[in-house]
FIPATOR-759851 format. One record per residue: residue in one letter; x, y, z of N, C-alpha, C in turn. Coordinates in steps of 0.1 Angstrom, whole numbers, plus 5000, padded with zeros to 4 digits. Each point is the difference from the previous one (the first is absolute). Layout:
! residues N
AXYZXYZXYZ;...
! end
This chain:
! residues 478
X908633849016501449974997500850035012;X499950175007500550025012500349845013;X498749965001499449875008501049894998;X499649994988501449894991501250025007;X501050144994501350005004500250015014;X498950035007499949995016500849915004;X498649874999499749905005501349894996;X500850024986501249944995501550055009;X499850165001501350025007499949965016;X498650015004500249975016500449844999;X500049904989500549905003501149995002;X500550104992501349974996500950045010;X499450105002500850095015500149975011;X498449935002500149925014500449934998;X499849864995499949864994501749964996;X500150104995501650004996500549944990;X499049924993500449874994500350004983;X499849834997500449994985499349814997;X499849914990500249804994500350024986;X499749914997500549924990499450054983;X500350054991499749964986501049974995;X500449944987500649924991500550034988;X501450034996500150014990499650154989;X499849964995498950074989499150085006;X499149955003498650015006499949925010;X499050045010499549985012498949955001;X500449845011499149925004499250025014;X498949975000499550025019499849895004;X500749935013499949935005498549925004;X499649894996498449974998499849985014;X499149985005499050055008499850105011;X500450094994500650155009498650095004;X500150045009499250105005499850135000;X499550094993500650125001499850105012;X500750064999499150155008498950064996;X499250045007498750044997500650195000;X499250064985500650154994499050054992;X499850124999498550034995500650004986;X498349984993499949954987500549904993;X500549994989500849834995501349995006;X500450045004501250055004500649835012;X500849934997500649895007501349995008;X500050015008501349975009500649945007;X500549894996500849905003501349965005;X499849955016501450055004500749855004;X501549994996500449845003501450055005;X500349894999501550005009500849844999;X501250035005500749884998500949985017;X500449875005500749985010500449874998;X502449994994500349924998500850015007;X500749865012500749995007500849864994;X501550025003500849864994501249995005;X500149905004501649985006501049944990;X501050045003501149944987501349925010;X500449904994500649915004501249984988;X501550075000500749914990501649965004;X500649934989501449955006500749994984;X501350115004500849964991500050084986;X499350145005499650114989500650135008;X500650084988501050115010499650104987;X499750135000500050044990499349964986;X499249885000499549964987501449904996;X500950005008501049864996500249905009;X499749824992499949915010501249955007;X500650025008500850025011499949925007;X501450005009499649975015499750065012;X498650045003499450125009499549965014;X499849844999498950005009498850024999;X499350045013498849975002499450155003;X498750044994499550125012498750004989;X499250125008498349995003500250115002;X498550044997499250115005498550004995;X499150115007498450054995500350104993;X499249994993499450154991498549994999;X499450154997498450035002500050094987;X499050014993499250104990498650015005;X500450114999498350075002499750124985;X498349954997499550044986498650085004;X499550085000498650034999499750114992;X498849974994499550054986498450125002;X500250074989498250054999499650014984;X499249924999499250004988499350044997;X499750184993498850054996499749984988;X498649945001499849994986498350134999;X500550104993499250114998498749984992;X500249884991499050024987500849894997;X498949884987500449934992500950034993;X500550154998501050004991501350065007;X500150035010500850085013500249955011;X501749985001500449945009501350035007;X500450035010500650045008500849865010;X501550025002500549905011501650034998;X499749995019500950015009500449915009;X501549924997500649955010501350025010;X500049975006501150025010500849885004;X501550005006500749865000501250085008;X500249905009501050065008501549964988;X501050065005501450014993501149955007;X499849985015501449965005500150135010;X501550035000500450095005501050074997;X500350135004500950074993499650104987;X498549994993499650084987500649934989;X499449834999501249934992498349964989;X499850064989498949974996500049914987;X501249855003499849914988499749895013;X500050065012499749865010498250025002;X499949855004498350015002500249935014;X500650035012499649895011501250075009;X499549965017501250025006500049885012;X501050055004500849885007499750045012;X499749855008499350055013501749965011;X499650135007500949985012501050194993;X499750014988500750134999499450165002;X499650005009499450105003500550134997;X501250025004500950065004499750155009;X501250065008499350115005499749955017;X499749884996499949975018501349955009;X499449985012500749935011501049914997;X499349854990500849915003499149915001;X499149995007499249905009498949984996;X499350084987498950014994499050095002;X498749985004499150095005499950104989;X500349954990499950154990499249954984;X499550154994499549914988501249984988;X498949944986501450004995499750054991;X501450104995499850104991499849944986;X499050044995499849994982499650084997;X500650124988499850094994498449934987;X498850075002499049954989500750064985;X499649914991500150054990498649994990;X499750094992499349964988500149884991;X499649905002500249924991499049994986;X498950085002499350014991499250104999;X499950074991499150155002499550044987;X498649964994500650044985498049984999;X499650094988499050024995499549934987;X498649955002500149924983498250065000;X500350014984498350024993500449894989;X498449974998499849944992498450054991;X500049924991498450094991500549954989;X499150064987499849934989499450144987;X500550135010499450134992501350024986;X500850025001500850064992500749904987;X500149915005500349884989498549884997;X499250045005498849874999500149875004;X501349985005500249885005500749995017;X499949885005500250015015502150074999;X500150135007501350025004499950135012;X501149995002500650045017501450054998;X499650095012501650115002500449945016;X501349995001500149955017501750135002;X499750035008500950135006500649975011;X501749985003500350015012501449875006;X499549985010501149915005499649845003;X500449904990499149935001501649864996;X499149845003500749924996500049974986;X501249964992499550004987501349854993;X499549934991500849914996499449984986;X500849914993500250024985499949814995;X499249974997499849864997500049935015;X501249895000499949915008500950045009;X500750135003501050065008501449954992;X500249944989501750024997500750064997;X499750134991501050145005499250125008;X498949975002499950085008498749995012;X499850035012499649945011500350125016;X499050104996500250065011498650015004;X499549885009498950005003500150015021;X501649995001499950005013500250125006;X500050114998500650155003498850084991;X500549994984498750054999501250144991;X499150064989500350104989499350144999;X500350134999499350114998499949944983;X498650054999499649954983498550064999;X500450004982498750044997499449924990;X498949924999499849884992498650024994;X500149984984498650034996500049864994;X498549914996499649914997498950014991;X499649934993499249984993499649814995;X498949985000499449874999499150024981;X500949994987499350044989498649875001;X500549845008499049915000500049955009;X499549905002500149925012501449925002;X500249964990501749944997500750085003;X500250094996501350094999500150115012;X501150005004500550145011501050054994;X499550135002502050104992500150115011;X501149995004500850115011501150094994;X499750135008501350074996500350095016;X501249995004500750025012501150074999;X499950075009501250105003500550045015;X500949955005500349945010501750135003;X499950065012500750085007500849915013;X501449914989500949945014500650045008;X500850164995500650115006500150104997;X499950095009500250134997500850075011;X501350014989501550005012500850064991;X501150035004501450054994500649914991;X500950034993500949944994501349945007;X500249914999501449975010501050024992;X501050085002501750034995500149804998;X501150004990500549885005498949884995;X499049994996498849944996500549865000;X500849924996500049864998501550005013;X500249844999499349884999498250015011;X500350085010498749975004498750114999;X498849984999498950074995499250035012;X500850135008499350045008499950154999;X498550035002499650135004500250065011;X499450155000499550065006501650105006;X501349984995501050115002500450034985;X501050135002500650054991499250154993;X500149994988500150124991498649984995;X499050155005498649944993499650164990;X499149904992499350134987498849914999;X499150064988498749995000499849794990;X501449955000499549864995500549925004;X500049995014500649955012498949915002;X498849904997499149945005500549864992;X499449905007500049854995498249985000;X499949974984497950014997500249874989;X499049915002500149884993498150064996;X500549944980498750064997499549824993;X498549975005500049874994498750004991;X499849864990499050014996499649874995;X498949925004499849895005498449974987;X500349855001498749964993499549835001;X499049955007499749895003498649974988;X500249864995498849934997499449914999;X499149925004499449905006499449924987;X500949894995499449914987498549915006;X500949955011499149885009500349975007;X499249945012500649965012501949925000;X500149934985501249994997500950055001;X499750114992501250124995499650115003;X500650085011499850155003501850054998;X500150074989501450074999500050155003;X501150024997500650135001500950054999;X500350155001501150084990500050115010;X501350035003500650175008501550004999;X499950134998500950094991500650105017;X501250025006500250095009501650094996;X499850095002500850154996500650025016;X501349975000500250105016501350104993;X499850115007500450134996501250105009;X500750025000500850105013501050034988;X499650164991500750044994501550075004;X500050075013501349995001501249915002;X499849865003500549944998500049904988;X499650014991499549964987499849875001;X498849985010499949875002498749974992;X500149904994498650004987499549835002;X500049945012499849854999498350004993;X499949914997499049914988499849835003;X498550015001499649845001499049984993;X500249914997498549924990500049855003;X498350025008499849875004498849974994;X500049835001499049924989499649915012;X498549975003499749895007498849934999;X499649905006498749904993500049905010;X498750005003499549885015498849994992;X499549865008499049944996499449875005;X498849955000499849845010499249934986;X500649864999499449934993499549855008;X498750035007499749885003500750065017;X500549835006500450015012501950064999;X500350064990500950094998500950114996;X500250055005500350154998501750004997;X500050134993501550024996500350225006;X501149954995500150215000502049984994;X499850064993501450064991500350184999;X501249984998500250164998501850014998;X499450134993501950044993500350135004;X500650035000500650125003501350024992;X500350124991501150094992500250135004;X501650045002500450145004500650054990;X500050115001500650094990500250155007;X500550104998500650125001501550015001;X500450105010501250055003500050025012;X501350045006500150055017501849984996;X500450174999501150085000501249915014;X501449984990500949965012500250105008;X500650124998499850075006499850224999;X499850035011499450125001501550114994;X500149994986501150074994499450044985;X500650094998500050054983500049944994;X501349904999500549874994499049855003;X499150004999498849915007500549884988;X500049875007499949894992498549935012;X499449934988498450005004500049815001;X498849965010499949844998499249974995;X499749934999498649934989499249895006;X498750055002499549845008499849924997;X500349854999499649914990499449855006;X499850035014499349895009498649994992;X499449855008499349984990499249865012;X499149965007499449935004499349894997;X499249885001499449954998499049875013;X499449974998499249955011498849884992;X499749895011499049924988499949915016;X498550005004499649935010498549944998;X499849865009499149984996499249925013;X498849984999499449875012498949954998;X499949915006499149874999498949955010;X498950054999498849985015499449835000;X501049975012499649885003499049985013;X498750114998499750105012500149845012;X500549945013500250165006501450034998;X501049974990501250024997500250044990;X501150135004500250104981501749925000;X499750014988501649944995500550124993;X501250065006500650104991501750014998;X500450044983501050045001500650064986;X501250095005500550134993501649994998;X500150064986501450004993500450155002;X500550045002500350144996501750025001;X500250134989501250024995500350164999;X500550065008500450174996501649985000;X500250094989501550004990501250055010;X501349994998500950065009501150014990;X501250055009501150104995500949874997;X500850014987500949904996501450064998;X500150155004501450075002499950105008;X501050065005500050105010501650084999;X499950114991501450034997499550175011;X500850025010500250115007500250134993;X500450024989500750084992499050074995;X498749944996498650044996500349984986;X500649884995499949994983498349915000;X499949915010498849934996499350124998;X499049994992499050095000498550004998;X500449855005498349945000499549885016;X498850045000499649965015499249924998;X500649835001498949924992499849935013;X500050065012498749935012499150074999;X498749935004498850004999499850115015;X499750105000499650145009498650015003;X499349925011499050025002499850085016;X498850085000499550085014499049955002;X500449895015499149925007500050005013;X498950025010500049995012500949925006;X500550035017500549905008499249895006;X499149964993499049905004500649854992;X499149925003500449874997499849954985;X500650044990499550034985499649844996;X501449915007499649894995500749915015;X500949984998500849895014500050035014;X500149965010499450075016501750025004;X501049974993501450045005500450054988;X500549954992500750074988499750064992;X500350164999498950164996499550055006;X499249935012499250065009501450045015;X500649915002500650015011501550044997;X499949894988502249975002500350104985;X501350034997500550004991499449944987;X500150044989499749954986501149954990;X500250004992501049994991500550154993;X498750074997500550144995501150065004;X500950014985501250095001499950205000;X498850024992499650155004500950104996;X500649984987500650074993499850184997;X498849985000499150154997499850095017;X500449925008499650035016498550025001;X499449984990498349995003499449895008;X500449895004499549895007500949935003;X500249985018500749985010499149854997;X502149895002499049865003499550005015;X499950105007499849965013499250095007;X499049925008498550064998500250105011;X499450144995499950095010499450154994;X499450065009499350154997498850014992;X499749885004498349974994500549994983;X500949905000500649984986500349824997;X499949954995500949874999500449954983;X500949904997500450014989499249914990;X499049935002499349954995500349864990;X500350044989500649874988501350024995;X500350095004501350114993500849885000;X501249964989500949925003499649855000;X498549965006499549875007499149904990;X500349895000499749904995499449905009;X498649964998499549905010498749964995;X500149825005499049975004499649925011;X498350005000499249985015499149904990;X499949895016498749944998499750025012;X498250015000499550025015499049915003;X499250015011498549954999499150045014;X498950024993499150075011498949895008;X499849985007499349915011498650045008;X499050014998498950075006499549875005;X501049995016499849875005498149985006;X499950135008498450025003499850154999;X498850035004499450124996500950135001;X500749975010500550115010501550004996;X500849864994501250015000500549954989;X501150054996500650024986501550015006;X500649824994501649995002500650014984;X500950074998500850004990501549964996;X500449954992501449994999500350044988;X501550064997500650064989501949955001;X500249954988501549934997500550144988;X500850085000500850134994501449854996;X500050054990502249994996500450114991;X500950075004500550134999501050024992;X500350094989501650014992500350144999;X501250014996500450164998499649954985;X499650124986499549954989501450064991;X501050095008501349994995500550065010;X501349944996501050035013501450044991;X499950074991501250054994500650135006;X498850095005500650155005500449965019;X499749855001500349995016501349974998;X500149904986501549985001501150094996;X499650174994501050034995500150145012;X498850035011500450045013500949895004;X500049885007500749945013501349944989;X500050014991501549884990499649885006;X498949945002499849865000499649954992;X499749844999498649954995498750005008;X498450074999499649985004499049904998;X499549885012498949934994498850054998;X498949984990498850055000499049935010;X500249915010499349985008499650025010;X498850104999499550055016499449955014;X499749864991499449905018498850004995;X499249935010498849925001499350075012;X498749994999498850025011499249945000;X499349955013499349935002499050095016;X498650034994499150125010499149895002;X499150055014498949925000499150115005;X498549985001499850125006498349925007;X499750015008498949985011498950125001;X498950014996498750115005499349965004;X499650045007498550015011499150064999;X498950024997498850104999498949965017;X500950115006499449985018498750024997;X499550134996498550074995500150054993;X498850125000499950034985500950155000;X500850024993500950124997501249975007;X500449895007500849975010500749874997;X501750004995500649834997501450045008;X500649865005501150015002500749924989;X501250014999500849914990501950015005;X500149884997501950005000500449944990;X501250034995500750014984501549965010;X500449864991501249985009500749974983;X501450075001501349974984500949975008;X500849934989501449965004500650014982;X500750074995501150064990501149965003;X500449864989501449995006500650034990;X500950105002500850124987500949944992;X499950004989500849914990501850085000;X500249974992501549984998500650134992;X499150114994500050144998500450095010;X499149945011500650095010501450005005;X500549915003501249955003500850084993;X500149994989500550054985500350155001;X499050055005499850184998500550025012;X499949935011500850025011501249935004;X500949944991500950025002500849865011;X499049995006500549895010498749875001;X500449945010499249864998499250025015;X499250124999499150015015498150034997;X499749954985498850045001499249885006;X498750025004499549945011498349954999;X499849894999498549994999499250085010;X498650094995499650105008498249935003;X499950035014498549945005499450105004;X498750044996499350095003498549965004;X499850025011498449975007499150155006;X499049994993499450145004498349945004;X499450085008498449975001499050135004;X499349984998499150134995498849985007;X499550135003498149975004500250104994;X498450034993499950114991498250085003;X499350075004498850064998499550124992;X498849964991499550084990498950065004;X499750145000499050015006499350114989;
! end
């Protein structure tokens, strides 16, 4: 055993490193090598190196504007160690650069900022590592007779199809037990540590930690509990139930989601709902008048293998605010509050890049993407048709058509005293991959979002701006 923890920490220490598992549970990258470690004992080391240039015009803040033009690189760097001790024992550690500054919702930094130097370069560039993944799993079949597992730690973790919840890009301290009663069925139970911070004086309109007045129930802990079952290749559904908790501020949010995918033939579907429920206090007083969550999601996508062409497309609907009285009489929060990565959930400009529609009544979800956060469906009404192209072995062109709505615009009109339109604009992505070799593609993703008539609306004047965004990537897996 001595041998063991040796041979693990000298990786770690020298090696420094961290890759990839998924989700739930952890996948290993297929045709991997390990390190050679006495006895069964496996060690598997990978890494990631993603470079991309971004090109856009006419985006200022996540509002489409008149900006101009500008560019830049960005770099991520990922490397991993995979101990796997025993068929039932498993160990893994990744690492991911953050940027700069100790900013740990960023995963990437920007080349040319070094900072600290001359001027003229010659210097490296600062990225603080972070853990992005650190976390222990067993598995066995002693205590319950059937296949289940404990997984401990800091890990990526997401909830159906990512629509209220989706932190697979940063990653959750959690403790996740599983059990498999058959082959069909999976049941989870999770308990998941989002903060552990102070109380903020002052707690609403916005929902930020880590100042103010603290005692012993000062944490933000979402407790979940999940269940999948597999009818047939048809129909595989599902059911999860999540609790998030921060008693001092009597924040008691509640979701219940329902979901079901399936392929019949050369086609497949995937549906899902999502309902909120709890409370989250107006404000930090004796006299507390409380909100009520009453957002509510839904989603229904589907595609068609015309191999070498997939045909796909999706409706989706998350609820929004139809009043907005300052005074705090409303006392219900009927946008849809979901916690989703800053990654590309669905459109390559709108959510990922620009502004949303979300009004963010509860200050829980900014329409405007930032701090390893984005607003996801909140407010947003849309659909896409897309299609996938596997022109030859190596390359895969895509195209995707978005049209966009605010799903109510009553609390925008009783902020600005206007009318506002519910129309958010159209997109139109394309995207280009390359598979150079093996673990190795370049690709470019070029949008153009030209912002509908909401924006105008919410701003007041007649300057919003169709927005173009061109990005391209080389990526290596190792």
């Amino acid at each position: 055993m001595k041998k063991i923890i040796s041979i693990l920490a000298a990786v770690v220490l020298v090696l420094g490193f961290a890759a990839s598992a998924f989700a739930i549970h952890a996948e290993i990258p297929a045709e991997t090598q390990a390190v050679v470690a006495t006895g069964t004992t496996q060690i598997t080391l990978g890494g990631e190196l993603r470079t991309r240039g971004w090109w856009r015009k006419n985006l200022s803040s996540g509002m489409p504007v008149d900006k101009g033009s500008y560019s830049w690189y960005d770099q991520r760097v990922r490397l991993s160690v995979d101990a796997k001790i025993s068929p039932n024992v498993q160990a893994f550690i990744q690492l991911e650069t953050e940027g700069s500054g100790f900013d740990s919702t960023n995963d990437k930094y920007v080349w040319g900022t070094s900072f600290g130097n001359s001027g003229f370069g010659n210097a490296k560039p600062k990225s603080d590592p972070d853990f992005l993944q650190a976390w222990i799993l067993y598995t066995g079949q002693g205590l319950f007779g059937v296949p289940a597992g404990l997984k401990v730690g800091h890990m990526p973790l997401k909830l159906a199809y990512g629509q209220f919840f989706d932190h697979t890009q940063m990653g959750d301290d959690a403790i996740v037990f599983f059990v498999d009663p058959t082959k069909q069925m999976h049941i989870g139970l999770l308990t998941i540590k989002l903060a552990e911070s102070a109380t903020p004086v002052g707690f609403p309109p916005a929902f930020v930690l880590g100042t103010g007045v603290t005692d012993n129930t000062d944490d933000l802990d979402a407790y979940v509990a999940l269940m999948t079952y597999k009818f047939s290749d048809a129909i595989k559904a599902g059911i999860n139930y999540t609790y998030l908790n921060h008693s001092d501020l009597g924040f008691s949010q509640q979701n219940l989601g329902v979901h079901a995918d399936g392929k019949i033939g050369n086609f497949g579907y995937q549906a899902a709902v999502d309902f909120q429920f709890g409370k989250i206090l107006n404000n930090y007083a004796d006299d507390v008048d409380s909100k009520s969550f009453k957002g509510w999601a839904a989603s229904l996508k589907a595609d068609y293998n015309l191999n070498p062409v997939l045909l796909r497309g999706s409706f989706v609907y998350g609820s929004g605010e139809d009043e907005f009285d300052p005074t705090g009489d409303d006392d219900d929060i009927k946008e849809f509050t979901p916690y989703v990565g800053n990654i590309q959930n669905y459109a390559f400009i709108y959510e990922y890049q620009a502004r949303t529609t979300a009004f963010n009544k509860s200050g829980l979800n900014s329409g405007v993407p930032s701090n390893g956060h984005a607003a996801g469906v909140a407010n947003t009404m849309y659909a896409n048709l897309g299609v996938d192209w596997k022109a030859t072995k190596d390359v895969t062109l895509s195209l995707d058509g978005y049209y966009f709505w605010a799903s109510e615009t009553g609390a925008w009109e009783d902020l600005t005293g206007e009318d506002v339109s519910s129309t958010a604009g159209w997109e139109i992505d394309a995207k280009f991959r390359y598979q150079i070799a093996k673990n190795l593609f370049y690709q470019v993703d070029a949008g153009y979002f030209d912002s509908g008539s909401f924006y105008e609306d919410i701003m007041g004047e007649d300057d919003n701006k169709g927005v173009t965004v061109l990005r391209h990537l080389l990526q290596l897996n190792f």
